[in-house]
C-alpha positions as a Markdown table, in Angstrom:
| # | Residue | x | y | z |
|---|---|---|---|---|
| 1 | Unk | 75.6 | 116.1 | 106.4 |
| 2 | Unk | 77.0 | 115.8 | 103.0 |
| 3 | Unk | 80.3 | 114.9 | 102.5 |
| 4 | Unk | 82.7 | 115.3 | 99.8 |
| 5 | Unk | 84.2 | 112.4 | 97.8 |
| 6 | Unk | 87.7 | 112.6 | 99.5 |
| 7 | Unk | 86.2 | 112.7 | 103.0 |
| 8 | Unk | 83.8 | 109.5 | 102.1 |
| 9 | Unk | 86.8 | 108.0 | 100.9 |
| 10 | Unk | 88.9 | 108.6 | 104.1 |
| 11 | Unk | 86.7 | 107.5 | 105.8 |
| 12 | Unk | 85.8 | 104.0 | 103.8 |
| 13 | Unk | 89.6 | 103.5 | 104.1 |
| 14 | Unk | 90.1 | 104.1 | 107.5 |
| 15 | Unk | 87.3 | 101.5 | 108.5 |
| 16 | Unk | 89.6 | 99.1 | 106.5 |
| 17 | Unk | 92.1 | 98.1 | 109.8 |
| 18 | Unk | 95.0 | 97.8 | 107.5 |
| 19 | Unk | 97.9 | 97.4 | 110.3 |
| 20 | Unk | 101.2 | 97.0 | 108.1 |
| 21 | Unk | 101.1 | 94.6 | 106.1 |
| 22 | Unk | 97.5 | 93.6 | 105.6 |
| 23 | Unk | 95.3 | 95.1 | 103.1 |
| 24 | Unk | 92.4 | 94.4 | 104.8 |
| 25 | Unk | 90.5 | 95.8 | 101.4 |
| 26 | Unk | 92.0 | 99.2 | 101.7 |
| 27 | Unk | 93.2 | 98.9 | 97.7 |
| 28 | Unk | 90.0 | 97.5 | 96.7 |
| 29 | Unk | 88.2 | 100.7 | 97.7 |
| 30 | Unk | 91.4 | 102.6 | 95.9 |
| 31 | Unk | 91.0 | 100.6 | 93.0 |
| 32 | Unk | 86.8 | 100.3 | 92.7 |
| 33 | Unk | 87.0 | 104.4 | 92.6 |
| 34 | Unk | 89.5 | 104.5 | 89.9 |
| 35 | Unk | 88.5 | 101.9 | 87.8 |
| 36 | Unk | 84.7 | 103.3 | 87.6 |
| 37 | Unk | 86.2 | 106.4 | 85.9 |
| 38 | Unk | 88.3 | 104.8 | 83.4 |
| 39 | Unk | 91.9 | 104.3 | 84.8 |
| 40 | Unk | 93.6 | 101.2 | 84.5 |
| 41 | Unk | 95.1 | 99.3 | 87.3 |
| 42 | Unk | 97.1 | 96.8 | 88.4 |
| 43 | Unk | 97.6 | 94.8 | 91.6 |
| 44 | Unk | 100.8 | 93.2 | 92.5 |
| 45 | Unk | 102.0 | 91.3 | 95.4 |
| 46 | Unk | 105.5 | 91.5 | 95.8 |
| 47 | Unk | 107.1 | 88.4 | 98.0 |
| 48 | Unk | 110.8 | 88.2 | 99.6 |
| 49 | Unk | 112.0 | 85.6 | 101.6 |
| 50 | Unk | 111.8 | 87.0 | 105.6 |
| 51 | Unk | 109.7 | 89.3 | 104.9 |
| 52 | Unk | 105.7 | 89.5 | 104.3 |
| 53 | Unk | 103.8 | 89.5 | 100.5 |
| 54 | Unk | 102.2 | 92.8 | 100.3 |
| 55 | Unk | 99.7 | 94.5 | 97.9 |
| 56 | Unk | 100.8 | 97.0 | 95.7 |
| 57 | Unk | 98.0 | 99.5 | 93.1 |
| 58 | Unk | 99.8 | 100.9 | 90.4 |
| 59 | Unk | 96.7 | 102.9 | 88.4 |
| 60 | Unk | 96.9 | 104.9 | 85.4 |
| 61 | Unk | 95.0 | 107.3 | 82.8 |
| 62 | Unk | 96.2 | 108.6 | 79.7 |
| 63 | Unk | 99.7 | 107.8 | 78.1 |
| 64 | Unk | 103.0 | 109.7 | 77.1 |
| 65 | Unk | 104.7 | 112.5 | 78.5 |
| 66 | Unk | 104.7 | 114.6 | 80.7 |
| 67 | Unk | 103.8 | 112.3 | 83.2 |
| 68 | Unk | 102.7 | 113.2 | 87.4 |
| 69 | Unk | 102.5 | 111.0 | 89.9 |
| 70 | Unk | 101.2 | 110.6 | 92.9 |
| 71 | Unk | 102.3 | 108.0 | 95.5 |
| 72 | Unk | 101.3 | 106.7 | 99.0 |
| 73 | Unk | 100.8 | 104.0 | 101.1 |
| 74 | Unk | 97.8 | 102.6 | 103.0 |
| 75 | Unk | 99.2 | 100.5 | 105.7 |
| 76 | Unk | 99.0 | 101.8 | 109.2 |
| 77 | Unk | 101.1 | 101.5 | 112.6 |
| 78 | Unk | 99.2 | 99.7 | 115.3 |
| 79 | Unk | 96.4 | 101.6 | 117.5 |
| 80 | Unk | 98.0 | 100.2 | 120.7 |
| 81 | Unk | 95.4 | 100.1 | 123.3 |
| 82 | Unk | 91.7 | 100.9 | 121.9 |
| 83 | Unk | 90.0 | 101.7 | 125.3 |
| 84 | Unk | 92.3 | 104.6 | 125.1 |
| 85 | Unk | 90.9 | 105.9 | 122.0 |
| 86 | Unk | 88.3 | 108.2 | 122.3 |
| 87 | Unk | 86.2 | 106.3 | 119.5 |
| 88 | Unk | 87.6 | 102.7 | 117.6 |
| 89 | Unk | 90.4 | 103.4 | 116.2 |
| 90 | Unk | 88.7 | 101.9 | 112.9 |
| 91 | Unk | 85.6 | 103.2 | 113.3 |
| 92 | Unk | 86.1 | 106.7 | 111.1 |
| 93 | Unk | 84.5 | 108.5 | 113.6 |
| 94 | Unk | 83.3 | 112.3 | 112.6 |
| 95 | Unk | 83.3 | 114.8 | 116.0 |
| 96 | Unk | 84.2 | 118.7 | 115.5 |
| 97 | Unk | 84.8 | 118.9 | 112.4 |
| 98 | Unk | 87.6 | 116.1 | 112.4 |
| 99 | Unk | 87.8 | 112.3 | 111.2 |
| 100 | Unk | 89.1 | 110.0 | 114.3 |
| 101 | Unk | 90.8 | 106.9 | 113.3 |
| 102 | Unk | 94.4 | 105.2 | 112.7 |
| 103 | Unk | 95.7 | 106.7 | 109.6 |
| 104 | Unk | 93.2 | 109.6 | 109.2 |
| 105 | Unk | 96.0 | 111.6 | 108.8 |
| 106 | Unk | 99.4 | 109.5 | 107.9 |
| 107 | Unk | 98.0 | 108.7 | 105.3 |
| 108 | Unk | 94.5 | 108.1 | 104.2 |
| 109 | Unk | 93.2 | 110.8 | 104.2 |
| 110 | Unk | 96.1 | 112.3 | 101.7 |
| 111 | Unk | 95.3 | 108.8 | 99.4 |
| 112 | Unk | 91.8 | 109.8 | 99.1 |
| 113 | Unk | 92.4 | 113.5 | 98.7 |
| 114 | Unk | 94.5 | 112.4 | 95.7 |
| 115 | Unk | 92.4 | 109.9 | 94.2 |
| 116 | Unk | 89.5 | 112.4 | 94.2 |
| 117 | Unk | 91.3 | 115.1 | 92.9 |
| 118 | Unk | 92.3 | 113.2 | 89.9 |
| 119 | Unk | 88.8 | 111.2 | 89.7 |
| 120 | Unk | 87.4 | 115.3 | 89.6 |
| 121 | Unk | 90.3 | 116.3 | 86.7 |
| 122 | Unk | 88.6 | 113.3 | 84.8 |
| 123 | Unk | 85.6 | 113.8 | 85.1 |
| 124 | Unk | 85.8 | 117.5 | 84.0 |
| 125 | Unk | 88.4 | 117.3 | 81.2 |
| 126 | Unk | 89.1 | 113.9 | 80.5 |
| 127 | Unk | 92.5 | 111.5 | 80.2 |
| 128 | Unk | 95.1 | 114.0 | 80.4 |
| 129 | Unk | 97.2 | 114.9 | 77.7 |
| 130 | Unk | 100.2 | 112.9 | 78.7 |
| 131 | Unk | 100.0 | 110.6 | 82.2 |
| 132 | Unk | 98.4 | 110.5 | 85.7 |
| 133 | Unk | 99.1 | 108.1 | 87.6 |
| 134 | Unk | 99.4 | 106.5 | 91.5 |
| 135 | Unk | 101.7 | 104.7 | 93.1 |
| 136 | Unk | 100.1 | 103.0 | 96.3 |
| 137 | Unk | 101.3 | 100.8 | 98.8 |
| 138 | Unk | 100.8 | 98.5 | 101.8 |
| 139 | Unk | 104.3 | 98.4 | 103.1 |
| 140 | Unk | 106.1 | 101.8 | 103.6 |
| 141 | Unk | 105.2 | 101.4 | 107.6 |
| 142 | Unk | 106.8 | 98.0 | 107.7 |
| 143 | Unk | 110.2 | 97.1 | 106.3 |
| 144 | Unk | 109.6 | 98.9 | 103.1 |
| 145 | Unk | 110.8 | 95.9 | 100.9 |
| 146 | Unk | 108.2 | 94.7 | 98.9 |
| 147 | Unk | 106.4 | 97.9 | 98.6 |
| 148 | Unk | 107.6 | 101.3 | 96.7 |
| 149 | Unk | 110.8 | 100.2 | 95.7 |
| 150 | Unk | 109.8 | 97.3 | 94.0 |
| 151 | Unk | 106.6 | 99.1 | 92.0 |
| 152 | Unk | 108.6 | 101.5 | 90.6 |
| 153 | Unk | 111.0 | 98.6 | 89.2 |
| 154 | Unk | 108.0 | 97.1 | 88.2 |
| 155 | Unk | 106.5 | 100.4 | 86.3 |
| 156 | Unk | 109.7 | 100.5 | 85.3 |
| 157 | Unk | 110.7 | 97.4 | 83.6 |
| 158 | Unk | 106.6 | 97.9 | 81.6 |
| 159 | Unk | 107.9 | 101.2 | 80.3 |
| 160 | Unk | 106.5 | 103.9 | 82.7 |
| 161 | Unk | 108.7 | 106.6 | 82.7 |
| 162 | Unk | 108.3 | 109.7 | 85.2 |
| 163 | Unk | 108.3 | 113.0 | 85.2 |
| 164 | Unk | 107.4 | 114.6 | 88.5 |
| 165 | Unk | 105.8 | 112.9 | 91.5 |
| 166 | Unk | 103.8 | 114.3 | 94.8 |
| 167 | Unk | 103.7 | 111.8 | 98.1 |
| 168 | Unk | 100.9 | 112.3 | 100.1 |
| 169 | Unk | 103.0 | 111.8 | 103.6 |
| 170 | Unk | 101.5 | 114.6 | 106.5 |
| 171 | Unk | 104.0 | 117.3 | 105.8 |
| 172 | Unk | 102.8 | 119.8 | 107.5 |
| 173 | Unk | 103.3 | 121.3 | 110.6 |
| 174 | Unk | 100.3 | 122.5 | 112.4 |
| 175 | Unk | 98.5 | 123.7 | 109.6 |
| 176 | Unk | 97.7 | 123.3 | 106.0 |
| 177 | Unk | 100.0 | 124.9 | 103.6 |
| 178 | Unk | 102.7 | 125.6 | 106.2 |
| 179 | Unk | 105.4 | 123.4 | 104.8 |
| 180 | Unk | 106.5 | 120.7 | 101.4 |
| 181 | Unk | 109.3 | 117.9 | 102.0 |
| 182 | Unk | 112.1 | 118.6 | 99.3 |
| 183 | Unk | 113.8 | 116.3 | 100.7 |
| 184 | Unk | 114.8 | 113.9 | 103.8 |
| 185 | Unk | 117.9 | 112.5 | 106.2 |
| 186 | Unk | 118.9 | 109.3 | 105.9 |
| 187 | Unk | 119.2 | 107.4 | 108.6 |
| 188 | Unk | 121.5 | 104.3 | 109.7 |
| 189 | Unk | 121.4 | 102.4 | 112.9 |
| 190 | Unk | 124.2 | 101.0 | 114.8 |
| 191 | Unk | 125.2 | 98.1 | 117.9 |
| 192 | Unk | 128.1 | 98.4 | 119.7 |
| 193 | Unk | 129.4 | 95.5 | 121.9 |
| 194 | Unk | 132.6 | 96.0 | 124.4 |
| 195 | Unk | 133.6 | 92.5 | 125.2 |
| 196 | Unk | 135.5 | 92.8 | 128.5 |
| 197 | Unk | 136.0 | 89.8 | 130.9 |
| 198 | Unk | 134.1 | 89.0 | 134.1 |
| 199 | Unk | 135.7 | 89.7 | 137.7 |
| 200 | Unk | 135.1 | 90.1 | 141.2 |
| 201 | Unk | 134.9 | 93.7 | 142.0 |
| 202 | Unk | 137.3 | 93.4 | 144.8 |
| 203 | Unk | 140.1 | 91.5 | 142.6 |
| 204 | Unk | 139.9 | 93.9 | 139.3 |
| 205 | Unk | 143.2 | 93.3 | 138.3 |
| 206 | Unk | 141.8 | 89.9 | 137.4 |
| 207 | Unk | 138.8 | 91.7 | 135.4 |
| 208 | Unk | 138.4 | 93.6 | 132.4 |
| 209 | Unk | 135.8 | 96.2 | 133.3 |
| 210 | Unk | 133.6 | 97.1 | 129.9 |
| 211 | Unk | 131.5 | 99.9 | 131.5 |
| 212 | Unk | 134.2 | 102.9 | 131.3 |
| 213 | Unk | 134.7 | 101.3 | 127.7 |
| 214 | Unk | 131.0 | 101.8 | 126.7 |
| 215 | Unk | 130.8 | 105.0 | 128.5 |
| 216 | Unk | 134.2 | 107.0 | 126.3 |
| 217 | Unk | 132.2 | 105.6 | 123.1 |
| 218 | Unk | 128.9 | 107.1 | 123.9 |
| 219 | Unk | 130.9 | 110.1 | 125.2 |
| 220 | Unk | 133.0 | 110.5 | 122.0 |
| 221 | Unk | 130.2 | 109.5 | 119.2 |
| 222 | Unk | 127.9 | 111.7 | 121.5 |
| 223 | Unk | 129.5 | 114.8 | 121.4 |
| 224 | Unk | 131.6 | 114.3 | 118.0 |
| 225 | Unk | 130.1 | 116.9 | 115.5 |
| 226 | Unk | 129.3 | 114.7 | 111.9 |
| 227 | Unk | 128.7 | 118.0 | 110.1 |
| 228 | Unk | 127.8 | 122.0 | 110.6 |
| 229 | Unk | 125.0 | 121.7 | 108.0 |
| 230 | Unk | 124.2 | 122.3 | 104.2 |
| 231 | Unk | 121.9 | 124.7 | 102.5 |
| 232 | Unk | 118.5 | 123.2 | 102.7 |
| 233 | Unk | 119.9 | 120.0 | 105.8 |
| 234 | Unk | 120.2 | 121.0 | 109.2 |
| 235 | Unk | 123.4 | 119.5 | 111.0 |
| 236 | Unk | 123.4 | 115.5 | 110.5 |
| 237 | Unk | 122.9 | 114.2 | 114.7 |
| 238 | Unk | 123.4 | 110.9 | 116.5 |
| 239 | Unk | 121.2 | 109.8 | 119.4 |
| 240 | Unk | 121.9 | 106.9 | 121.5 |
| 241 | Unk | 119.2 | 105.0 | 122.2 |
| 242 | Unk | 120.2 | 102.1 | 124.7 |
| 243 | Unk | 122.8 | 101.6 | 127.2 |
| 244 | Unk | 123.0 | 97.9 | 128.3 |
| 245 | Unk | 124.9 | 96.2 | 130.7 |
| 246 | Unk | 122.6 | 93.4 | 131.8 |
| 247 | Unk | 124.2 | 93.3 | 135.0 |
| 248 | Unk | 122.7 | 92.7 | 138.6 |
| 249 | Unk | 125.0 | 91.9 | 140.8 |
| 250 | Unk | 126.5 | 94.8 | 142.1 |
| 251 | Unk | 130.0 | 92.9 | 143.1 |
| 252 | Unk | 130.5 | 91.8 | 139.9 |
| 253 | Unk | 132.5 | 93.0 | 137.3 |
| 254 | Unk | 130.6 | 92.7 | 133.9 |
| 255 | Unk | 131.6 | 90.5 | 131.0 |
| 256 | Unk | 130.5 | 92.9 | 127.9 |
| 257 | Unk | 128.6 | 96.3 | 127.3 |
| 258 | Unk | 126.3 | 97.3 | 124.7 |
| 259 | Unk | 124.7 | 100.0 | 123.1 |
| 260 | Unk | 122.2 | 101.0 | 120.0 |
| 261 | Unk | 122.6 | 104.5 | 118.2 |
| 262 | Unk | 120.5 | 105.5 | 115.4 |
| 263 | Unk | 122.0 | 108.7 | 112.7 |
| 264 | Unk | 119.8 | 110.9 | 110.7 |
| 265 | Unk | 122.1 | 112.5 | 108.2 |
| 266 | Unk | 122.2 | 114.9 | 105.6 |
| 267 | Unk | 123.6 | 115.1 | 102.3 |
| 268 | Unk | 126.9 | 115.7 | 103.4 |
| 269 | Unk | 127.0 | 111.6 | 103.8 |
| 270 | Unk | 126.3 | 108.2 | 102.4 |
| 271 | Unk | 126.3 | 105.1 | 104.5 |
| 272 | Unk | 129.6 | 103.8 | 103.7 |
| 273 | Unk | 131.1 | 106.9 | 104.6 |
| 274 | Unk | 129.1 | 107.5 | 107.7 |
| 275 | Unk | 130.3 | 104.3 | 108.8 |
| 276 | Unk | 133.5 | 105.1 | 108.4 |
| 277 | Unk | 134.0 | 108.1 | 110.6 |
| 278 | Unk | 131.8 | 106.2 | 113.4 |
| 279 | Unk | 134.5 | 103.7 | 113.3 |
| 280 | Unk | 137.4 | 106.0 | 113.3 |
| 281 | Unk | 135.4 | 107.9 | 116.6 |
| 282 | Unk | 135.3 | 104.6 | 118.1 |
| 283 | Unk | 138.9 | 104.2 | 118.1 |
| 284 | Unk | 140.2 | 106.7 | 118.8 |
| 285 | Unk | 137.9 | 106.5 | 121.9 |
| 286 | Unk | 138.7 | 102.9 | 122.8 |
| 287 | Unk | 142.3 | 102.3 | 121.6 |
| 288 | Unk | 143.1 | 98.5 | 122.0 |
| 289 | Unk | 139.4 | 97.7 | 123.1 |
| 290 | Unk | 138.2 | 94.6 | 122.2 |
| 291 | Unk | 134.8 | 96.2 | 120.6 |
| 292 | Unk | 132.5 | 95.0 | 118.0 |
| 293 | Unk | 130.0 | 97.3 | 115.7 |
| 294 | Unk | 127.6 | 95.9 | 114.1 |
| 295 | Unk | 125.2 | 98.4 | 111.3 |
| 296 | Unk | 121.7 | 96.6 | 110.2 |
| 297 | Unk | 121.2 | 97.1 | 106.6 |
| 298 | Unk | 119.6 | 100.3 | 106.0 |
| 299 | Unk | 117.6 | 102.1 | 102.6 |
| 300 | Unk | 117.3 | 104.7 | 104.0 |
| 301 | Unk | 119.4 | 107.2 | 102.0 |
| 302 | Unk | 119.4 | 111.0 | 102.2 |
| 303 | Unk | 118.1 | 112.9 | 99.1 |
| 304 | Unk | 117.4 | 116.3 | 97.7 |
| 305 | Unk | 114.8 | 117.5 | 95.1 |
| 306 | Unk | 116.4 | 121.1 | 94.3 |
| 307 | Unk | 113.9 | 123.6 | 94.0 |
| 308 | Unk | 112.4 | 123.8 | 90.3 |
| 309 | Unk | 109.5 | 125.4 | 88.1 |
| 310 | Unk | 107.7 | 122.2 | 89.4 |
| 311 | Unk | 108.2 | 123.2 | 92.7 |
| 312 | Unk | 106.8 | 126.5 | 92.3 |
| 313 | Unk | 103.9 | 125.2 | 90.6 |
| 314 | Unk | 103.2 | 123.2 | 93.7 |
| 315 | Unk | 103.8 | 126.3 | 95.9 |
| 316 | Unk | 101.8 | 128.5 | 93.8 |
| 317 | Unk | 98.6 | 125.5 | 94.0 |
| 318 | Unk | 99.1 | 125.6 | 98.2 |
| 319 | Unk | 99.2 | 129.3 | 98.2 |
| 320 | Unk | 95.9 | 130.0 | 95.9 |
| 321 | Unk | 94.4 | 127.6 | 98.0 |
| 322 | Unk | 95.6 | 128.4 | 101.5 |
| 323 | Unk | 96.7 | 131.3 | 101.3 |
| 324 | Unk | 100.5 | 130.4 | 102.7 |
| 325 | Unk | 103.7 | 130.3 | 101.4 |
| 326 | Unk | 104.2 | 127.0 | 102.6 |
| 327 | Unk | 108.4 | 126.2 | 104.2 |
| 328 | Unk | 110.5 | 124.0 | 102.0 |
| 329 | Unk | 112.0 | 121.4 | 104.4 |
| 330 | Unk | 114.1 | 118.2 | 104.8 |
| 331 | Unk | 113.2 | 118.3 | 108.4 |
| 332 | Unk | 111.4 | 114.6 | 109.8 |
| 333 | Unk | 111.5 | 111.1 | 109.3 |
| 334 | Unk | 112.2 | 108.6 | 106.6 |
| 335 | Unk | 109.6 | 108.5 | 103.7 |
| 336 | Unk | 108.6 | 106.4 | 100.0 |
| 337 | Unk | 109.9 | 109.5 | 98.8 |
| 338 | Unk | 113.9 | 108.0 | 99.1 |
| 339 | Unk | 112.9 | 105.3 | 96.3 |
| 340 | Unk | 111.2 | 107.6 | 94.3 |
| 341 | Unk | 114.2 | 110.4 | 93.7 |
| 342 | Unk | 115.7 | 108.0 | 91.7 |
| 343 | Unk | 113.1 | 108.0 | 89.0 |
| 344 | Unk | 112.0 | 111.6 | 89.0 |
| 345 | Unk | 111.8 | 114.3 | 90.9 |
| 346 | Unk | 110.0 | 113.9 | 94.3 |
| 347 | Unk | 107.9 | 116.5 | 96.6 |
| 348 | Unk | 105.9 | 115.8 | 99.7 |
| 349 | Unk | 102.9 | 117.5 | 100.5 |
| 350 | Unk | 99.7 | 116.2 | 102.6 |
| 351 | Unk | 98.2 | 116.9 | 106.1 |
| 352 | Unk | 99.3 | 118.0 | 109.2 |
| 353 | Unk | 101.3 | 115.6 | 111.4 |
| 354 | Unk | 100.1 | 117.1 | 114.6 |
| 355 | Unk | 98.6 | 113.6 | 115.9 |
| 356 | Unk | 100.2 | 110.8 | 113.7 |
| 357 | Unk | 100.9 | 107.5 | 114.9 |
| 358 | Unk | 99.3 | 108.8 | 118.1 |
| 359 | Unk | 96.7 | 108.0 | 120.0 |
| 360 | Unk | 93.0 | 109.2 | 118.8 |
| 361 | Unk | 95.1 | 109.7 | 115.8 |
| 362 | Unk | 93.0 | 112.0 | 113.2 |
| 363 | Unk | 92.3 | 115.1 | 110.4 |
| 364 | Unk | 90.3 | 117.4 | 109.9 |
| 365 | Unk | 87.4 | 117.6 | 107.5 |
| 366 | Unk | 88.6 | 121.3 | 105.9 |
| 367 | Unk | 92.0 | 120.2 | 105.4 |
| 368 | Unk | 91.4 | 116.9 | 103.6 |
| 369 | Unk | 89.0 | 119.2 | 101.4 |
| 370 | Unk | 91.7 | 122.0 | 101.2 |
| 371 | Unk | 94.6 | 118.8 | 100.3 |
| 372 | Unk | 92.0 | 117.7 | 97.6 |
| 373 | Unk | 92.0 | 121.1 | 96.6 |
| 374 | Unk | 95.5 | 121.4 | 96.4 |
| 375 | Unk | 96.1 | 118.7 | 94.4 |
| 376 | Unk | 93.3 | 119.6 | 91.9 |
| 377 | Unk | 94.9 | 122.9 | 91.5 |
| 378 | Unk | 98.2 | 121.0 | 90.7 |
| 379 | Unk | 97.0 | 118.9 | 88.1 |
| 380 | Unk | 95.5 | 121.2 | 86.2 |
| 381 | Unk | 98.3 | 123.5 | 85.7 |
| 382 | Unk | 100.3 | 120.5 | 85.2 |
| 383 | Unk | 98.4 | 119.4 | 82.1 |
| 384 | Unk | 98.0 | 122.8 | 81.1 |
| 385 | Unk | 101.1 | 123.6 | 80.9 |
């Protein structure tokens, strides 16, 4: 069977097992392809102490403005137990018309729609009049520090300067062209520790008990509404995720309670302020408590990319090729896309995410064809225009 360039290409990437943060040669496949039609690359390794080097490909063709973009990352989440996958999770496997394997669908196959598509614009018209580029990465399933954020610092400080970007993250729903990212939540984790002091349960006058403690938090922060929602967020929510007591002895008053919370939340917040109403929750629900909250550094910021001619041309490419109006959304997880808003205006359009991070994880071969479509269609009227 012959098969496209983008569904070779997913395929050659997918066989690379690059579990966050190896490579494992995924870029060198990203980088050979490009190179071969006259873009020019560069490969840097970022480094911070605590956390791992990783690769970065920052590739280019053309100069100037206007200039698109289009970003993504090729690090993968674990495959968990193989014998449960229906073929090696690495193996690219081809049955019914899909492509089995870790990150067929978050997000190789979205990378290699992307670099075809623009390997296709040049070999049919040329460098563009302005700039093309891509933004890949090896960290965005990791800790996300020495990944996105830093290339675009990088590009930045050589003089890149961006106009409009796509990210390639599975967007859609359940099926191609049913929905773009305009934006995400941010989110912000939190640990909550009631120190109490350690009793007989027959002599509690003696004790300080922490369980009712850690149990009118969760209440309060549980059913405390953050927000009603805003035009294009749904209502900002916070989920515990952990109760801990640690306690086995069931005549024993414990010494301390804990508890982990994570928040999505929209535009309505920032961290600093988010913080701040958590703490005013918590005591108001434990006056006098002797309770300690601790908030892991987050980047994880909500944004917004306001609907634009951009965005229609986007919508207008998924609709001439699927024939869908596709959803504008903020709905999902965290994405690359939070670093990128602050250079340019950020959409997010790739496969479905019907079976990412899952096991027998994978895409089908129409709609990696249909993506590469898409993002043909988009370039062109970009340059055009």
């Amino acid at each position: 069977m012959t098969q496209s360039r983008a569904v070779a290409l997913t395929r050659e990437l997918i066989r690379c097992p690059s579990v966050t943060p190896a490579d494992a040669g995924a870029l060198d496949v990203v980088e050979k392809a490009l190179k071969g039609s006259g873009f020019e690359t560069h490969r840097i390794v970022f480094s911070e102490p605590g956390a791992a080097d990783v690769d970065n490909l920052f590739a280019k063709i053309g100069m100037g403005a206007p200039h698109l973009s289009f970003a993504g990352h090729t690090d993968v989440v674990p495959p968990g137990d193989a014998s449960r996958w229906r073929f090696d999770p690495f193996s690219a496997e081809v049955s019914d018309g899909r492509i089995y394997g870790r990150g067929a669908s978050d997000m190789k196959g979205a990378v290699a729609a992307f670099v075809a598509a623009a390997l296709r614009y040049v070999d049919r018209h040329g460098a563009p009049k302005g700039t093309l580029s891509l933004l890949i990465t090896g960290d965005e399933e990791g800790v996300s520090i020495n990944g996105t954020v830093k290339l675009l610092e990088w590009a930045r400080k050589r003089g890149e300067r961006f106009d409009h970007c796509i990210v390639g993250e599975p967007s859609n729903v359940s099926t191609l062209g049913d929905m773009i990212k305009i934006g995400r939540r941010g989110s912000l984790n939190g640990r909550i520790r009631v120190i109490g002091k350690q009793g007989h349960v027959a002599y509690p006058q003696r004790a300080e008990n922490p369980a009712p403690i850690i149990a009118r938090i969760v209440a309060a922060l549980s059913g405390h509404e953050l927000d009603k929602g805003t035009t294009h967020f749904e209502r900002s929510n916070l989920e515990f995720s952990t109760i801990d007591i640690g306690n086995r002895a069931v005549n024993v008053i414990p010494g301390e309670a804990r508890a982990e919370f994570n928040v999505r939340f929209n535009d309505v917040w920032t961290h600093d302020s988010l913080k701040e109403r958590i703490l005013k929750v918590i005591k108001q629900a434990a006056p006098g408590a002797n309770v300690e909250v601790e908030f892991p550094p987050s980047n994880a910021v909500s944004f917004i990319t306001k609907p634009s001619h951009f965005t229609e041309l986007v919508v207008e490419a998924v609709r001439q090729v699927t024939g869908l109006t596709p959803e504008l959304s903020t709905t999902g997880g965290t994405s690359d896309a939070r670093f990128i808003v602050n250079y340019c205006p950020v959409l997010e359009f790739g496969l479905t995410n019907e079976t990412i991070h899952a096991v027998d994880e994978n895409a089908r071969i129409a709609d990696i064809d249909g993506l590469c479509a898409v993002y043909e269609r988009v370039i062109e009227r970009y340059f055009e225009q």
